[in-house]
N, C-alpha and C positions, 0 to 999 in steps of 0.2 A: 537339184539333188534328185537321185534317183527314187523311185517308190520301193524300187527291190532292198535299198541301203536297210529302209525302214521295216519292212514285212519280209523277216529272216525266216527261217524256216524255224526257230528256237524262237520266236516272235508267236510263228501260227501255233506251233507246238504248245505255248502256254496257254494258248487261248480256247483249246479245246479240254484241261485241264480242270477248268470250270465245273464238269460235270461230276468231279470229286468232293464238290464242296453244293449241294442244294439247301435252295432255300428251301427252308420247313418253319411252319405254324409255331414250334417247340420253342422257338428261339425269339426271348421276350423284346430284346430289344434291335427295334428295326431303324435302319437310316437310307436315306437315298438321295443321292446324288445324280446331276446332268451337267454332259456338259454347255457350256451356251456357245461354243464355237463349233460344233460337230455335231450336237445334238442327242450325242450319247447317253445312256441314263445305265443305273446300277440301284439295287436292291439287296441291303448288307444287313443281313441278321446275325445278330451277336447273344449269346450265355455268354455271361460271367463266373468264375471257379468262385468259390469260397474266399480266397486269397484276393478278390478282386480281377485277375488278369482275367485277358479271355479264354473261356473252357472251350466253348463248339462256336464256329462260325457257318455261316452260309451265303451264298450269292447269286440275284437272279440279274443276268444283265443283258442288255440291247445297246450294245456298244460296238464302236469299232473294233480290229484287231489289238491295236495297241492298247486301248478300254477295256478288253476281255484279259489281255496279257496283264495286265499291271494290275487288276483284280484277280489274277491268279499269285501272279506274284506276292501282291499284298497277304494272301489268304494262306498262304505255305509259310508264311512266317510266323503270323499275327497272333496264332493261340499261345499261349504262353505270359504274354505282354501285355502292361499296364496301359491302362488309359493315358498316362503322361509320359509315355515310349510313346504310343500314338500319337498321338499330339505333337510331341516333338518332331517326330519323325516325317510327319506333313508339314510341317513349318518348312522340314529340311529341305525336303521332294520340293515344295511351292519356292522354295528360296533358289535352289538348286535349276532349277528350272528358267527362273526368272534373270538365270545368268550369275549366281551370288553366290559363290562358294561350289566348292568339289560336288562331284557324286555322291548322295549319302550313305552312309551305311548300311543299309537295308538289303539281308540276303538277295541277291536274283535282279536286283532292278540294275546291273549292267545290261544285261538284256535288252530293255528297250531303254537304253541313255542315246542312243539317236533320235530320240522323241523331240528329244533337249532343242533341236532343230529344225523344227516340224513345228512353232508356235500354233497351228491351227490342231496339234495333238494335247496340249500341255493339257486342257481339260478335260478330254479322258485316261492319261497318266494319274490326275489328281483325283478320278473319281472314287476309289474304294478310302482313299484318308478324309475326303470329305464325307462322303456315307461314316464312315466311324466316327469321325469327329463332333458330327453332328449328337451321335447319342451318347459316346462316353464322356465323363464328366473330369473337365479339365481344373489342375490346381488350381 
């Protein structure tokens, strides 16, 4: 398979996206994620609203194209949603990935579902649900 299949221009385009979302000091709870096949790493600072979902997110990353894309991806959707959307919705991506079930529901992530293809990408796909996972607290 080609590398062009993978690195779209709507690929690059999110990946520079990033810079709408910084990480800040402000933001109490921090997670991070690498990946072990790529070597990717990701830096997810999250507030919580009142209501519990997320209020303000951030992200500092040293990732591939598709690592900086899928943490853009992730990060345009994510304010809003509960810790057990989250949750869920990395199950989904990790299951999804692993060949087990459709595309998940997750605004934008047709975007890079050629990753799906790419086993040595799937770990930076999964870095911004690992980074959240790791600090919101699941049912």
């Amino acid at each position: 398979m080609s590398a062009t299949v993978l690195y779209t221009p709507e690929v690059l385009g999110l990946a520079i996206e990033l810079a709408r979302f910084p990480l800040i000091d402000a933001l109490p709870l921090k997670g991070e994620a690498r990946s072990k096949s790529c070597g990717s790493t990701i830096m997810l600072g999250l507030a919580l609203a009142p209501d519990g979902t997320i209020g303000d997110i951030g992200v500092r990353s040293q990732a591939c194209a598709i690592g900086q894309a899928s943490a853009a991806i992730f990060v345009q959707a994510a304010k809003g949603m509960s810790a057990d959307h989250i949750h869920a919705a990395g199950k989904a991506v990790a299951a999804w990935l692993a060949g087990e079930g459709d595309l998940p529901d997750w605004p934008g992530l047709s975007a890079i579902a050629a990753a799906r293809n790419y086993p040595a990408r799937h770990g930076a796909v999964m870095l911004p649900w690992n980074a959240a996972m790791q600090v919101l607290p699941s049912a």
